[in-house]
matplotlib code that plots the C-alpha trace (Angstrom):
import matplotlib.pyplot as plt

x = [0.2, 3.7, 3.0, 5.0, 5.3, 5.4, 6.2, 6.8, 6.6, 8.4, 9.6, 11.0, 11.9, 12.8, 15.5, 15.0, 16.1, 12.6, 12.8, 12.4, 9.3, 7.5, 6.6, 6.2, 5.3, 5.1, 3.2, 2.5, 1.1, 1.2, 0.2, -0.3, 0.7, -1.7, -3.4, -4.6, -4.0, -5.2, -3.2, -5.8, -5.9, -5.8, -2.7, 0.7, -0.6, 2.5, 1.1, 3.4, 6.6, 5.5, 5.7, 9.0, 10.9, 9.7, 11.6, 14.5, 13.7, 13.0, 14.3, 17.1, 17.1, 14.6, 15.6, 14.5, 15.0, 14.1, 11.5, 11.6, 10.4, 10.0, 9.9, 10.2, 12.0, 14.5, 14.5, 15.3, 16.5, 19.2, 20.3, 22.6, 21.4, 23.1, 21.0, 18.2, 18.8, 18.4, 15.6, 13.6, 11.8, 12.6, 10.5, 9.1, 7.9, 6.7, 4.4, 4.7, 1.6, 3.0, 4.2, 5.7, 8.0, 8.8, 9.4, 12.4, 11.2, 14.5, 13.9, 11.8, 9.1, 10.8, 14.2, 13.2, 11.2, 14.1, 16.8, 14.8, 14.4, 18.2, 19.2, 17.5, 16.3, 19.9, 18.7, 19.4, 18.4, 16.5, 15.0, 14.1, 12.3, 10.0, 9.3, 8.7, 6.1, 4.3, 4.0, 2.4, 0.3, -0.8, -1.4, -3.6, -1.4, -3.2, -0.2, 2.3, 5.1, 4.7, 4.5, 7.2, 9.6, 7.4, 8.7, 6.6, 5.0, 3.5, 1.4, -2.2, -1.9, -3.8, -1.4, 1.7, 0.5, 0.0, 3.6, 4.1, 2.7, 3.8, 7.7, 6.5, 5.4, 8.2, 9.9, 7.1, 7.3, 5.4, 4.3, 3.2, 3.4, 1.1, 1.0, -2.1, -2.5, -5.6, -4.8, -5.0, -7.0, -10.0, -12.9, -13.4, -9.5, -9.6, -11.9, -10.1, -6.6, -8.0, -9.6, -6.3, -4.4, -7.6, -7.2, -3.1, -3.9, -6.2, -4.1, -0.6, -1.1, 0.8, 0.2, -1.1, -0.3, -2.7, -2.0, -4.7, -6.7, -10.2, -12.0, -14.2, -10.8, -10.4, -14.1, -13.5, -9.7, -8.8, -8.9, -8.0, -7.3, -5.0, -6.3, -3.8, -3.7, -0.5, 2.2, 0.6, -2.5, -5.9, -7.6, -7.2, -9.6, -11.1, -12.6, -16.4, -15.8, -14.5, -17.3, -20.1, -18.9, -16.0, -14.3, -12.3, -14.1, -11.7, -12.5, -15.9, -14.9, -13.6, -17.1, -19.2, -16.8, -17.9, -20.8, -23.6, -24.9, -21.3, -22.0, -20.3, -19.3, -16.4, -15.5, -17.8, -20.5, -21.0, -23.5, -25.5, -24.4, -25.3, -28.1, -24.8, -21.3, -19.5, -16.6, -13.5, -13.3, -9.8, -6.4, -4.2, -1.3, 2.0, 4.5, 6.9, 5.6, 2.5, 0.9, 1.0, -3.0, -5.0, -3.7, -7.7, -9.2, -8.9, -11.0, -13.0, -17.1, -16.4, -13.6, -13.4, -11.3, -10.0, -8.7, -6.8, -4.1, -2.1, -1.7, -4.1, -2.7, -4.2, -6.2, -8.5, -12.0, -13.5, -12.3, -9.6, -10.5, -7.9, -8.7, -6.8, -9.9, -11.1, -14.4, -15.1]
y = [-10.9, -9.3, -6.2, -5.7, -2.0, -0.1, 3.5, 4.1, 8.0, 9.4, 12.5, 14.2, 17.5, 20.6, 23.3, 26.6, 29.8, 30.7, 28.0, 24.1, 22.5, 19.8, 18.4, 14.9, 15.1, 11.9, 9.8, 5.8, 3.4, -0.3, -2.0, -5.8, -8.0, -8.1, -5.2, -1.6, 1.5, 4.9, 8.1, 10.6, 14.6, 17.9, 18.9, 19.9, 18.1, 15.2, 12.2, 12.2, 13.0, 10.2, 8.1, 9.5, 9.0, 5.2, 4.9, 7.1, 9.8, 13.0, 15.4, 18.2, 20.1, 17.5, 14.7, 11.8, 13.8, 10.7, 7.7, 4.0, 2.8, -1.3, -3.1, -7.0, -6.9, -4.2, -0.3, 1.1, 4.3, 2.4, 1.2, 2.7, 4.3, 1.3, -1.2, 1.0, 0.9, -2.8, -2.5, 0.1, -1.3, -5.1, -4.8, -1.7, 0.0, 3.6, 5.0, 8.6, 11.8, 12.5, 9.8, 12.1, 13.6, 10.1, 8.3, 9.7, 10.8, 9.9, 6.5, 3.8, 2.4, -0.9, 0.1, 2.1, -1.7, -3.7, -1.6, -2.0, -5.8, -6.1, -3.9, -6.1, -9.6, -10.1, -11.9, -11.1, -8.4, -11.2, -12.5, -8.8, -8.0, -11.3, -10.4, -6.7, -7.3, -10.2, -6.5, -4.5, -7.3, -7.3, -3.8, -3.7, -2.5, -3.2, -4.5, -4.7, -6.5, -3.8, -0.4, -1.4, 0.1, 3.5, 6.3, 8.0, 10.8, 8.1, 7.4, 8.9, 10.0, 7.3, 4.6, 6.2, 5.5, 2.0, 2.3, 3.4, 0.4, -2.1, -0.8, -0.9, -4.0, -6.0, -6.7, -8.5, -6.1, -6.6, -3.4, -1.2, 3.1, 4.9, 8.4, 10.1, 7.1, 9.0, 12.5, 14.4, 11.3, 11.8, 10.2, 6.9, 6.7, 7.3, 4.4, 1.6, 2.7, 1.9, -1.5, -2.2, -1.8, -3.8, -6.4, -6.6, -6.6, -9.4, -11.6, -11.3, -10.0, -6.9, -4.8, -1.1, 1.9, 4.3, 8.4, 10.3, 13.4, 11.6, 9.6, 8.5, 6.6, 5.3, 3.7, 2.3, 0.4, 0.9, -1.4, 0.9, 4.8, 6.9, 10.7, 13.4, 16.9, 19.5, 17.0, 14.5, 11.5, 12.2, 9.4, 5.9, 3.2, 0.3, 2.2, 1.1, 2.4, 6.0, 6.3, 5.2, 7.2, 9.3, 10.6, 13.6, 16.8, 16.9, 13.8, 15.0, 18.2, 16.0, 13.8, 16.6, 18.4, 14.9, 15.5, 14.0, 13.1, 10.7, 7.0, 5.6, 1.6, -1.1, -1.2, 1.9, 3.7, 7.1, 8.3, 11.3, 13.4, 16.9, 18.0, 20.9, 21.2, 22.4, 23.4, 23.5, 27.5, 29.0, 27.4, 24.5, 26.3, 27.0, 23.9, 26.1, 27.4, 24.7, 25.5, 23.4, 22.5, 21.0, 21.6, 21.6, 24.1, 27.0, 25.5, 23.5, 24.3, 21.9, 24.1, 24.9, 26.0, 22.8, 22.2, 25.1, 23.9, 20.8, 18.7, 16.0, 12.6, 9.8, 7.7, 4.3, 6.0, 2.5, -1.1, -0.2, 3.5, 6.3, 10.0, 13.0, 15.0, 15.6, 15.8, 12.4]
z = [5.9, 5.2, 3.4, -0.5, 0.4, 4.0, 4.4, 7.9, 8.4, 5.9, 6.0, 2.4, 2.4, 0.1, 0.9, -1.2, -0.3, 1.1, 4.0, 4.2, 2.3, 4.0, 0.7, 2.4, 6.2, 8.4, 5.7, 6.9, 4.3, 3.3, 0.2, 0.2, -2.7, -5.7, -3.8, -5.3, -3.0, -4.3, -3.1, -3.5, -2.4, -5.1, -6.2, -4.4, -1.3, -1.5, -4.0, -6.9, -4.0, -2.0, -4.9, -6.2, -2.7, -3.0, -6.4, -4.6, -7.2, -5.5, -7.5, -6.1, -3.9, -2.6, -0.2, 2.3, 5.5, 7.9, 7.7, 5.9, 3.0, 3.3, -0.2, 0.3, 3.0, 2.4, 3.7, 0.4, 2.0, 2.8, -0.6, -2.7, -5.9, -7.6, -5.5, -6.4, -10.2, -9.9, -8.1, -10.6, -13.2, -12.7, -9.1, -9.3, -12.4, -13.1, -15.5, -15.4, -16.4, -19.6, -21.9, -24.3, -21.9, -21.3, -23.9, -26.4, -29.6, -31.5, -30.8, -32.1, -28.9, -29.5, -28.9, -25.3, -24.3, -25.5, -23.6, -20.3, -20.9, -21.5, -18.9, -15.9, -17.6, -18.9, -22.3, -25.6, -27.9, -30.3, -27.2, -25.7, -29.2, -28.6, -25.1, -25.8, -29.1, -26.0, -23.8, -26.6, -27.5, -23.7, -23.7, -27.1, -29.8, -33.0, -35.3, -32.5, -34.7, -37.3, -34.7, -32.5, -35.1, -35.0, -33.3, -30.2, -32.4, -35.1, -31.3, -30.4, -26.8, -25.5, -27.5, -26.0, -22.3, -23.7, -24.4, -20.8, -19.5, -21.7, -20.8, -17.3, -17.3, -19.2, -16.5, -14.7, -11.6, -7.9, -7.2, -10.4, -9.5, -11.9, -11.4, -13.0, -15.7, -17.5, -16.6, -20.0, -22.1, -23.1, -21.3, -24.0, -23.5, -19.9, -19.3, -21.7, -19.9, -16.6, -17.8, -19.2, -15.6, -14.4, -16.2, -15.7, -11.9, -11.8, -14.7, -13.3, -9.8, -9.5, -6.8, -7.8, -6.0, -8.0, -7.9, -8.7, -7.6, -9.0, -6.4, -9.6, -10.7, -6.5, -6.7, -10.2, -9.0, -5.3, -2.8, -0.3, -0.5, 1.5, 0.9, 1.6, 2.6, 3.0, 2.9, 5.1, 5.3, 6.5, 6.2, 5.6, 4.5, 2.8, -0.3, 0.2, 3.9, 3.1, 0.5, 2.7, 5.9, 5.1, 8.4, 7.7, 6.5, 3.7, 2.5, 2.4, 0.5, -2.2, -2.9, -2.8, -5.6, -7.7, -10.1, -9.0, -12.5, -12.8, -12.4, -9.8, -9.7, -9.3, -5.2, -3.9, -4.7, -3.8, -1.3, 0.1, -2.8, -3.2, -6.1, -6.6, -6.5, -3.5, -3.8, -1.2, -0.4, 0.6, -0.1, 1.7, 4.0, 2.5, 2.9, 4.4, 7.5, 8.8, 11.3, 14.5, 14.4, 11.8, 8.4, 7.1, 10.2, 8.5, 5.2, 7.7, 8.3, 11.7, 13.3, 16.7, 19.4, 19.6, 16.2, 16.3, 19.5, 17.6, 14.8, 15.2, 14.9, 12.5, 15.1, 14.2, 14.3, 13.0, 12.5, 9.7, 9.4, 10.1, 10.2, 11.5, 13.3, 16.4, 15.6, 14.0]

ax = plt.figure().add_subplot(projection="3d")
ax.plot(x, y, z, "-o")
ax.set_aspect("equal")
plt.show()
């Protein structure tokens, strides 16, 4: 199967005055059509960048220093930003954290769906008004013919990342980038925003690439997870795999920090957790100057010797299961 999406080592990079960040550090991944992939890893360690360099958004001083990024056929590193434009949100949608630093509050939520539609279906604004009230209707706004003249702050929190989606989804894209969908919702809101993308996957067969730090969220969507750590992947794997025999010490960190008393269903289930939380101690390396060796030794309770004389590549520890460690 041709993958929708292939990242082949990307490389994306941030000059400041204090040196050169390796936000994104040789990161491979491929998402299949009508597939979900969770990014996963604690904050700062490359997730929401990855994501951004795919939509050719890394903000300044930020760039692509070197890799490819394969969407349908075309390296979109290659593309110039007005290739790219048509390329965002007709193939590729984005729903961002925050909705209300999305969404312009001087304008009604119609008018920000209708403009997209325009913009890449090329119909009219009558016909862009039908199809936008069909998203909102899709996405579960009560009334939708009524609140598509409302204005963003007439919105609950959870109803603005409705918003998000429906605008995301107007154009009927192929691969769908949510970054953090439910970060800031409450947990009833939480759960009926990530039915909602659950139910667009299965009906219309957009492929999901799913940022999130909450491996709760990974079991609940994923297919398969990619977890990352300073800048670059860890481990890769079907999600019922990684949960059931996680390979990476990280990886391991990261269920044990999950509450043991949190059910657990969908395409994993957790397993050997701990009756307490254990927390990751220390704190990742600076992005500036890694450290040729494992990026996790010095937070590791497996280090040796070993792990401490170069970077560890990501090698197939089982059928379909990467990890970056020596000792797995």
């Amino acid at each position: 199967m041709t993958p929708l999406l292939e990242i082949r080592n990307l490389n994306t990079v941030f000059h400041t005055e204090e040196g050169t960040v390796q936000a994104v550090n040789g990161v491979s991944l491929t998402i299949n059509k009508s597939e979900v992939l969770g990014v996963v890893g604690e904050s700062g360690c490359g997730k929401s960048i990855t994501s951004l360099s795919v939509l050719g958004l890394v903000p300044p001083p930020g760039r692509i220093a070197s890799g490819e990024i394969i969407f349908d056929g075309q390296d979109l590193t290659r593309l110039s930003e007005r290739d790219l434009q048509k390329i965002r949100g007709r193939k590729i949608s984005y729903i961002p954290q925050d909705p209300m630093m999305s969404l312009n509050p001087v304008y009604t939520i119609g008018s920000q769906i209708v403009e997209t539609i325009v913009l890449h279906q090329k119909v009219d604004k009558r016909e862009a008004r039908k199809r936008a009230i069909e998203v909102l209707d899709q996405v579960k706004i009560p009334q939708s013919y009524k609140r598509i003249d409302d204005y963003p702050h007439q919105f609950s929190g959870g109803m603005r990342q409705r918003v998000m989606i429906a605008m995301a989804l107007s154009c009927k894209p192929q691969l769908l980038i949510a970054d953090e969908p439910t970060t800031a919702l409450d947990v009833t809101v939480q759960a009926q925003i990530l039915d909602l993308l659950r139910s667009i996957q299965k009906a219309e067969g957009t492929a999901i690439m799913l940022i999130t730090h909450d491996l709760g969220v990974v079991a609940e969507m994923c297919h398969k997870v990619a977890v990352m750590y300073a800048g670059s992947i860890v481990e890769s794997a079907l999600v019922g795999d990684l949960f059931k025999d996680p390979k990476h010490p990280y990886t391991r960190g990261l269920i044990d920090c999950i509450p043991k008393s949190k059910k657990m269903h969908g395409n994993a289930d957790i397993v050997g957790k701990p009756d307490k939380l254990k927390p990751i101690e220390g704190q990742p390396p600076h992005l500036i100057n890694l450290p040729n060796a494992c990026r996790f030794a010095e937070r590791c309770p497996l280090v040796i010797d070993d792990c401490l004389k170069g970077f560890p590549p990501l090698e197939e520890k089982a059928p379909g299961h990467f990890a970056r460690c020596i000792r797995t």
